[in-house]
Biopython code that builds the backbone (N, CA, C, O; Angstrom):
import numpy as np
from Bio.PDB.StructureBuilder import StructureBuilder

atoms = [
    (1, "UNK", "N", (33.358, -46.590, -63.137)),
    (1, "UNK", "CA", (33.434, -47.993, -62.817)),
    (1, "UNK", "C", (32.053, -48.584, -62.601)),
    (1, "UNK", "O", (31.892, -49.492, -61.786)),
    (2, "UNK", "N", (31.075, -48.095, -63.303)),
    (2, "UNK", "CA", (29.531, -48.270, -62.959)),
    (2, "UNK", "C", (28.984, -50.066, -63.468)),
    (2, "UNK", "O", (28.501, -50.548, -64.493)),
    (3, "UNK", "N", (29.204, -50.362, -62.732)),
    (3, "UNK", "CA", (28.850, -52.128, -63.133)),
    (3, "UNK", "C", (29.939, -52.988, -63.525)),
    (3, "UNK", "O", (29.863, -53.943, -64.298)),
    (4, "UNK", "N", (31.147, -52.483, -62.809)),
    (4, "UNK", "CA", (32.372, -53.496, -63.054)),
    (4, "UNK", "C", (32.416, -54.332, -62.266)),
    (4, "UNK", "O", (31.646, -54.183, -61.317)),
    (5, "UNK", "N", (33.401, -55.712, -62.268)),
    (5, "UNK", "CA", (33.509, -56.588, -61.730)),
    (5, "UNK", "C", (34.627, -56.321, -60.724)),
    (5, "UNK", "O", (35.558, -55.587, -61.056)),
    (6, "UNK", "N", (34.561, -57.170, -58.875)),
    (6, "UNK", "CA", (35.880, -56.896, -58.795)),
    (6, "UNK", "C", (37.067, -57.054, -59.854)),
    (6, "UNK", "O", (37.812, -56.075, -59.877)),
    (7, "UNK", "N", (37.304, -57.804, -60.492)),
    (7, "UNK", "CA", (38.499, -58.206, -60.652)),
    (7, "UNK", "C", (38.643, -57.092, -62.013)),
    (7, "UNK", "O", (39.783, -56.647, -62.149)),
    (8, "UNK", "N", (37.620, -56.609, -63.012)),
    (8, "UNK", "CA", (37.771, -55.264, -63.656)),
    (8, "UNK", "C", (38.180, -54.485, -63.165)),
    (8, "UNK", "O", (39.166, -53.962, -63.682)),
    (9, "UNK", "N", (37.512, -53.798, -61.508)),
    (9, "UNK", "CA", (37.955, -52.921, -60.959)),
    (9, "UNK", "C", (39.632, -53.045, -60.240)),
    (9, "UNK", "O", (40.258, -52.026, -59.948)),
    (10, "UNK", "N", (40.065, -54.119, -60.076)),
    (10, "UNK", "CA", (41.657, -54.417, -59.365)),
    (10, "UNK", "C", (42.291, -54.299, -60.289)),
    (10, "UNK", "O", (43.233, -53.529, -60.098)),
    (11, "UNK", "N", (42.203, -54.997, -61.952)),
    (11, "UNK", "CA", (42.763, -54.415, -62.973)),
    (11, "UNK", "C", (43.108, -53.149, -62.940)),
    (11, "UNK", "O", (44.254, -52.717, -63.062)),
    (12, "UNK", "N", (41.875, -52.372, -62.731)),
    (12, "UNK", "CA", (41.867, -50.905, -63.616)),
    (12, "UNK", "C", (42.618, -50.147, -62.765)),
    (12, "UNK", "O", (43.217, -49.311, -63.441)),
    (13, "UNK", "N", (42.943, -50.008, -61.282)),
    (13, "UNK", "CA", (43.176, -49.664, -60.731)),
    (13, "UNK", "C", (44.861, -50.685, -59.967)),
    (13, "UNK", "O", (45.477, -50.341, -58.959)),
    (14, "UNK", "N", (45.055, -51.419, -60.505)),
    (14, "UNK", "CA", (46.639, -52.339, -59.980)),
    (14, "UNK", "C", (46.558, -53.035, -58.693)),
    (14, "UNK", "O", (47.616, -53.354, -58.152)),
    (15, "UNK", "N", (45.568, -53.280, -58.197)),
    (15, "UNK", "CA", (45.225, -53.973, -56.937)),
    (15, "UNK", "C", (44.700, -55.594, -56.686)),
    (15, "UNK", "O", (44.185, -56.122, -57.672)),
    (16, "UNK", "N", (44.761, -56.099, -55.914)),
    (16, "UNK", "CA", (44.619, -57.385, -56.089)),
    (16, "UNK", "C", (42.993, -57.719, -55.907)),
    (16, "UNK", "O", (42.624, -57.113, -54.901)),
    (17, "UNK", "N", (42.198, -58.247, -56.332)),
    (17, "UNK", "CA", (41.003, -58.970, -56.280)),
    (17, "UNK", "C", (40.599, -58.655, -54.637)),
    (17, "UNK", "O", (39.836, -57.809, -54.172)),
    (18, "UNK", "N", (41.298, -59.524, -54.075)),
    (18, "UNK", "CA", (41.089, -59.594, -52.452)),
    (18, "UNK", "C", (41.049, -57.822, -51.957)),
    (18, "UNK", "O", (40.145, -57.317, -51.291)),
    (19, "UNK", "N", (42.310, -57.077, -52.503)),
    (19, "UNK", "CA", (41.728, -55.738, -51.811)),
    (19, "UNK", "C", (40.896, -54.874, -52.303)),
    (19, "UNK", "O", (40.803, -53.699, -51.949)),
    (20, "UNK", "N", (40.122, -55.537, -53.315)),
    (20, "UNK", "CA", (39.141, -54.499, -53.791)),
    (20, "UNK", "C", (38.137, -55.480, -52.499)),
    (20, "UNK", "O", (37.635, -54.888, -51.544)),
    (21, "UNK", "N", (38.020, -56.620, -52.641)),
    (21, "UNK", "CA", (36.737, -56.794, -51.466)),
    (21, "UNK", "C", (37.047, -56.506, -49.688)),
    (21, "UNK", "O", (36.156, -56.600, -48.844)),
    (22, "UNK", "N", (38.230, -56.213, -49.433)),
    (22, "UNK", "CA", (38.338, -55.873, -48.325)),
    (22, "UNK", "C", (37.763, -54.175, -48.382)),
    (22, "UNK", "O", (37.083, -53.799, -47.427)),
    (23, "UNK", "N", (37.980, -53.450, -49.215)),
    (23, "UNK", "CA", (37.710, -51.953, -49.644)),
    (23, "UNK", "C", (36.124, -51.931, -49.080)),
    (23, "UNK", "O", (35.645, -51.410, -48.073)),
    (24, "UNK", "N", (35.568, -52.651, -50.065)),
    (24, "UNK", "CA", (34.239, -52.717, -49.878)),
    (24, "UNK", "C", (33.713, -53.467, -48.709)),
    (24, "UNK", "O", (32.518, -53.296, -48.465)),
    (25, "UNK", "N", (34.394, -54.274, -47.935)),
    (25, "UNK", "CA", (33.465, -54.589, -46.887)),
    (25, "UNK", "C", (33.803, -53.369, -45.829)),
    (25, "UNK", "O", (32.880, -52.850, -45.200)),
    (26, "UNK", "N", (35.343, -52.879, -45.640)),
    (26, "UNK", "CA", (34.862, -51.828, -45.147)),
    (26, "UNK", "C", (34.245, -50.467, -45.060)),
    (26, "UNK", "O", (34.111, -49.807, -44.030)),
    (27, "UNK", "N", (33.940, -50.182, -46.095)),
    (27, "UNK", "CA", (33.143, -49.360, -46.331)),
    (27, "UNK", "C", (31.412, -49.836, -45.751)),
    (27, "UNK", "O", (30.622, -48.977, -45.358)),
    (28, "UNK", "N", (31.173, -50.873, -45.786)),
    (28, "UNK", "CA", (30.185, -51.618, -45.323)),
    (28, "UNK", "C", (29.741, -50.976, -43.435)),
    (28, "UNK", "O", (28.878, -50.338, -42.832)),
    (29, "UNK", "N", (30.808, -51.580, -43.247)),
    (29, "UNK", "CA", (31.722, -52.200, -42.146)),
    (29, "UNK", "C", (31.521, -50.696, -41.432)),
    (29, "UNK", "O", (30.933, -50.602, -40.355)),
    (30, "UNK", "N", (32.047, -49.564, -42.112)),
    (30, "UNK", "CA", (32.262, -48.138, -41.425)),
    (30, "UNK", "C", (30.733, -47.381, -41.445)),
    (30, "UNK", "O", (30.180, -46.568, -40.705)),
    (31, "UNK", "N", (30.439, -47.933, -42.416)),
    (31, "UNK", "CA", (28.956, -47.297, -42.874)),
    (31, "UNK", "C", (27.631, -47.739, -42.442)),
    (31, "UNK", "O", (26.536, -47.200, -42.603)),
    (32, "UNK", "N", (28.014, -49.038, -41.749)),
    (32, "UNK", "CA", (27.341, -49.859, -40.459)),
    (32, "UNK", "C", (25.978, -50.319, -41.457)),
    (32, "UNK", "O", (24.810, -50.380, -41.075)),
    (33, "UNK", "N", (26.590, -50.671, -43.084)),
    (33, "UNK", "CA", (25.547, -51.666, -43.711)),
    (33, "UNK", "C", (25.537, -52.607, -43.958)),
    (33, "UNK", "O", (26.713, -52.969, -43.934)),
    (34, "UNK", "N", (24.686, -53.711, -44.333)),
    (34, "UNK", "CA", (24.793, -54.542, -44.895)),
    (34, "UNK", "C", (25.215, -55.202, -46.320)),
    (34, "UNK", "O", (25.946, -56.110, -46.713)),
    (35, "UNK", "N", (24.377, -54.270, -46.844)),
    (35, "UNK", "CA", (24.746, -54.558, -48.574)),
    (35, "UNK", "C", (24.785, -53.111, -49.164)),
    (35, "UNK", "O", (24.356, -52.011, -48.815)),
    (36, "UNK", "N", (25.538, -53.642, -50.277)),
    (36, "UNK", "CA", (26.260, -52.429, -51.313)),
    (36, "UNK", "C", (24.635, -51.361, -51.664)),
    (36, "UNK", "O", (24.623, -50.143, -51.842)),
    (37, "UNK", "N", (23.612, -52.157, -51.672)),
    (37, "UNK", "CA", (22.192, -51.002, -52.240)),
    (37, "UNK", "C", (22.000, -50.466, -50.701)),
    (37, "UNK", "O", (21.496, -49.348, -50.590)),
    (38, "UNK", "N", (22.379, -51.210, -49.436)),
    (38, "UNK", "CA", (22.268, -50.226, -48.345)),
    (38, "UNK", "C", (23.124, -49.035, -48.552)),
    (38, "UNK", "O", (22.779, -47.921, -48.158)),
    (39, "UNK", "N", (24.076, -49.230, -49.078)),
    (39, "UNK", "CA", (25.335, -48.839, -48.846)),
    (39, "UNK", "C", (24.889, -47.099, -49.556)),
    (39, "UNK", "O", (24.609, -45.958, -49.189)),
    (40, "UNK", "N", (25.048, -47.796, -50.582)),
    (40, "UNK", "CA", (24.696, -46.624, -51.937)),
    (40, "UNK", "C", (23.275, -46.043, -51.506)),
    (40, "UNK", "O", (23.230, -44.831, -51.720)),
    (41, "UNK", "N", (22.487, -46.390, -51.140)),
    (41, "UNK", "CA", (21.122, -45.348, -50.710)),
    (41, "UNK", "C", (21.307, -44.358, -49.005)),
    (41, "UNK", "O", (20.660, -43.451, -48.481)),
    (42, "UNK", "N", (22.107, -44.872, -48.754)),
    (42, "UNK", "CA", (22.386, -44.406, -47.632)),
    (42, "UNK", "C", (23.497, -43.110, -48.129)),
    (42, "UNK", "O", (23.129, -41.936, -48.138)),
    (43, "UNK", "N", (24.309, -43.360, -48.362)),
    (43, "UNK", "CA", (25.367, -42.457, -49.345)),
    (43, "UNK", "C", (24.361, -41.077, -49.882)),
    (43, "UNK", "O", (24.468, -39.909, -49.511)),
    (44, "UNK", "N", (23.213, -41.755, -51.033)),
    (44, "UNK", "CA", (22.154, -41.093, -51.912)),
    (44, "UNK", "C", (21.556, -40.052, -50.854)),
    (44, "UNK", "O", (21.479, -38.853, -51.120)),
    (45, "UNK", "N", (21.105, -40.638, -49.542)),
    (45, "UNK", "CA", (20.196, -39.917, -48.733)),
    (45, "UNK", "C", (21.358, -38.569, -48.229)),
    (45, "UNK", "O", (21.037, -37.385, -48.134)),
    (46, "UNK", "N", (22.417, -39.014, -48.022)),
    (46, "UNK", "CA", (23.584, -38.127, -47.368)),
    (46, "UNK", "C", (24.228, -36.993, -48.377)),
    (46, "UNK", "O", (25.208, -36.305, -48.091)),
    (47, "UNK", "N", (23.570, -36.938, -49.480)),
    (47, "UNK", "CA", (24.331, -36.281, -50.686)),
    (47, "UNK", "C", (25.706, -36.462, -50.909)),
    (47, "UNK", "O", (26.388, -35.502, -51.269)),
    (48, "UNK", "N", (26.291, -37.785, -50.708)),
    (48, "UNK", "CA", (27.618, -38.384, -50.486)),
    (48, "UNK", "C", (28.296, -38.753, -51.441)),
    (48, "UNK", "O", (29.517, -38.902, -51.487)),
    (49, "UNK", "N", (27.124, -38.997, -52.654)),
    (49, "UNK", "CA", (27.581, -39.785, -54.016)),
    (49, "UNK", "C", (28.298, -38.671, -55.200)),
    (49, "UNK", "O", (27.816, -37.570, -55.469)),
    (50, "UNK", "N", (29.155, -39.066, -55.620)),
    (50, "UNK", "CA", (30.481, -38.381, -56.844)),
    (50, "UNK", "C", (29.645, -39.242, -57.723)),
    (50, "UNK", "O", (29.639, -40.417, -58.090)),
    (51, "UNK", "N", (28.546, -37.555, -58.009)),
    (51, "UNK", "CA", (28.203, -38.435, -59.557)),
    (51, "UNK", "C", (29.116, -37.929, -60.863)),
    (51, "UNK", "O", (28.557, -37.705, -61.936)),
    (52, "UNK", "N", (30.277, -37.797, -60.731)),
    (52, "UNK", "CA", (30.761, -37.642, -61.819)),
    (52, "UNK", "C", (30.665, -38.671, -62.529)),
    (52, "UNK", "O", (30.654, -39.745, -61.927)),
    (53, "UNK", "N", (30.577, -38.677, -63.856)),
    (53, "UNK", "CA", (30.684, -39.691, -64.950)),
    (53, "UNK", "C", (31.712, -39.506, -65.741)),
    (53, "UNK", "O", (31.511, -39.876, -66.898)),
    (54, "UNK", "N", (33.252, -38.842, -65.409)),
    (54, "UNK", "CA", (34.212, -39.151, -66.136)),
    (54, "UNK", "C", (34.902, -39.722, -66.335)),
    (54, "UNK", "O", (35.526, -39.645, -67.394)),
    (55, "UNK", "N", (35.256, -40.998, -64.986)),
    (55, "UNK", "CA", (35.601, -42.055, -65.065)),
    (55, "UNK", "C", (35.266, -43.360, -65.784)),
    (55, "UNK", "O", (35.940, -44.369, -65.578)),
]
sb = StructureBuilder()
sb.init_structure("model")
sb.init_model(0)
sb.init_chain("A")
sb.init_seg("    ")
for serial, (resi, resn, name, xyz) in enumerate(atoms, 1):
    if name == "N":
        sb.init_residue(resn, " ", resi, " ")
    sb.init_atom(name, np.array(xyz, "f"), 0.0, 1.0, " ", f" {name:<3s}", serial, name[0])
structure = sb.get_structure()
């Protein structure tokens, strides 16, 4: 899902627009960041990230 849009990603997955951004703010929210590049470098530093690329 590497550069999709919400509403690509609620497609792809059967979910509504709104709960893909509730998803992501809490993940924010739990992860005590601000923004998605906090988000993801913080993840990066934690060895947290599924780099699979088969999706």
């Amino acid at each position: 899902m590497q550069g999709w849009s919400g509403k690509q990603i609620s497609n792809h997955l059967g979910i509504s627009k709104s709960a893909v951004r509730r998803h992501k703010e809490k993940m924010l929210l739990d992860n005590d960041c601000k923004t998605i590049i906090e988000l993801i470098s913080k993840c990066y530093a934690n060895n947290s990230l599924n780099t699979n690329q088969d999706d």
